[in-house]
Phi, psi and omega in degrees: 000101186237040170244143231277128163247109164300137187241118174246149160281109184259103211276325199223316180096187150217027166300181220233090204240344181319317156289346162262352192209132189268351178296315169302090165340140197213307169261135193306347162322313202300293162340283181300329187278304185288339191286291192336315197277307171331302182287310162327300212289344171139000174276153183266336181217161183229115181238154190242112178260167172245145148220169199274161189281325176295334192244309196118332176288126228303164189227185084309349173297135203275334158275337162306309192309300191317308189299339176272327173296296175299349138331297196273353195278329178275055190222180173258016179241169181224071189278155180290136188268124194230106187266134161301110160278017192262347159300125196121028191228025165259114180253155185215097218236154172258130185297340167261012178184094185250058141266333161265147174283111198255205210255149191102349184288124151225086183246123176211165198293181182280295195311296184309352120342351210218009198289331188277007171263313163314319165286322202227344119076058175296177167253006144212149170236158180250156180236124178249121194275036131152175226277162198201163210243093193253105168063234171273185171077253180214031179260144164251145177261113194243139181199099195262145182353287187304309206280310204300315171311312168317293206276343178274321191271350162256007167260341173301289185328330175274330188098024160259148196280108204262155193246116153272117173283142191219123178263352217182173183255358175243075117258353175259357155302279205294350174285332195259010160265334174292324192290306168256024142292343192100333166307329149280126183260145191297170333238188222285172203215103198254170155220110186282091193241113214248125186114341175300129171301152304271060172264238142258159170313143174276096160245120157277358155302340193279307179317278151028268178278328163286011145263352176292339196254018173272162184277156187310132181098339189279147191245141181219160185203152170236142175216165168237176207258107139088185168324012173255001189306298196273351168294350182280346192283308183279339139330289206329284221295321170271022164237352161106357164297159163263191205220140186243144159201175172127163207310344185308293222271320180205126185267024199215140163283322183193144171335094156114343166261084093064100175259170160228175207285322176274017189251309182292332177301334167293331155299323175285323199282332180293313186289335165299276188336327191255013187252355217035038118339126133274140198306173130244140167296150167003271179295341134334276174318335193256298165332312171303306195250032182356079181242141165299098168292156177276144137104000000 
């Protein structure tokens, strides 16, 4: 195995996880300390959710964003910086009238989406590529043709490199329709995200077949959820993916053990490395993914 695996930290999320673990970084200081630590532990890239400070909960603020960024671009380490665009696609409908909008709805255009990438000019953002029934009760995540096409082509425009989240095999359809519309520039950058209620399940045969339905040329990464994480990294890594791991996705090192973001990036890099792999570094990873660094 001699090709190169990006290991990214995806460090805070924006779920609702803060009460469960005193580990999930909530301020951006908090945020930025953990990217750092990540990268010291061995990721090559780091993606970054906010959260407002006062509650815990995901944010959208554009100074939150700014303030983590510039934090980790001042350090002594450079991991490539990867921002969620993905906040703002939450509708929450009352099930006896889903006309109304209940409390928890942050619904904005696909563009509106996007100012703190647009300011701040990560070297990737993710687009989550299509709508989605996100677990119980009545929320929906919506991303609909029209905004993503909207968001893609504004983001071709900024010179960032978008990581399409793919929930589903018919969100890796429409990714791979974006790639031959032209919207995506090679080469293209899937991220395979597996176990989210109701999305797809972690099977690795399910794993498999999207990667079989990816286009020639494309670099993919994978991650499951909750206690499938880090057994997913040596998924990834023998199907020939790069690897996600951190706190977004999972609170735990081991049953009944409590992680922090730089103890699992310390896990993933031992399960590449013991798959015979190698981690790639920062610049490794951008040479790979032919990204402009920022900043």
């Amino acid at each position: 195995m001699t090709k190169k695996t990006i290991v990214t930290c995806a460090l805070t999320g924006a779920g609702d996880t803060t009460g469960k673990s005193e580990f999930v970084p909530v301020s951006p200081e908090q945020i930025a300390d953990d990217a750092i630590a990540a990268a010291r532990a061995g990721a090559s890239a780091v993606h970054i959710h906010v959260r407002n400070i006062a509650t815990g909960q995901g944010s959208r603020d554009v100074g939150l964003y700014r303030e983590v960024v510039r934090i980790v671009r001042e350090s002594d380490v450079d991991p490539v910086i990867n921002l969620t665009a993905g906040m703002g696609g939450d509708l929450v409908v009352d099930p006896q009238d889903p006309t109304k909008q209940l409390e928890g709805t942050d619904l904005v255009s696909g563009i509106d989406r996007l100012p703190h990438v647009e300011e701040l000019l990560p070297e990737i953002c993710t687009i989550d590529c299509g709508t989605l029934n996100f677990g119980e009760g009545s929320n929906i995540y919506v991303s609909t043709p029209d905004m993503l096409r909207e968001g893609a082509a504004k983001i071709q425009e900024l010179g960032v490199k978008p990581e399409m989240e793919i929930f589903d095999t018919g969100n890796l359809w429409f990714g791979n329709v974006l790639v031959r519309e032209g919207l995506i520039d090679p080469p293209p950058l899937y991220q395979l995200c597996m176990g989210i209620p109701y999305g797809a399940p972690v099977d690795a045969g399910l794993l498999q077949a999207m990667v079989n339905m990816l286009p020639d040329g494309a670099e993919w990464t994978s991650f499951a959820i909750g206690r499938n994480q880090l057994p997913w990294v040596a998924q990834s890594v023998l199907l020939g993916g790069h690897v996600r791991v951190g706190l977004e996705d999972n609170l735990y090192l081991r049953k009944g053990v409590k992680a922090t973001n730089a103890e699992l990036t310390e896990r993933a890099v031992d399960i590449v490395e013991s798959l015979g792999a190698q981690v790639a570094t920062p610049d490794e990873a951008r040479d790979i993914l032919g990204l402009n660094k920022k900043g």
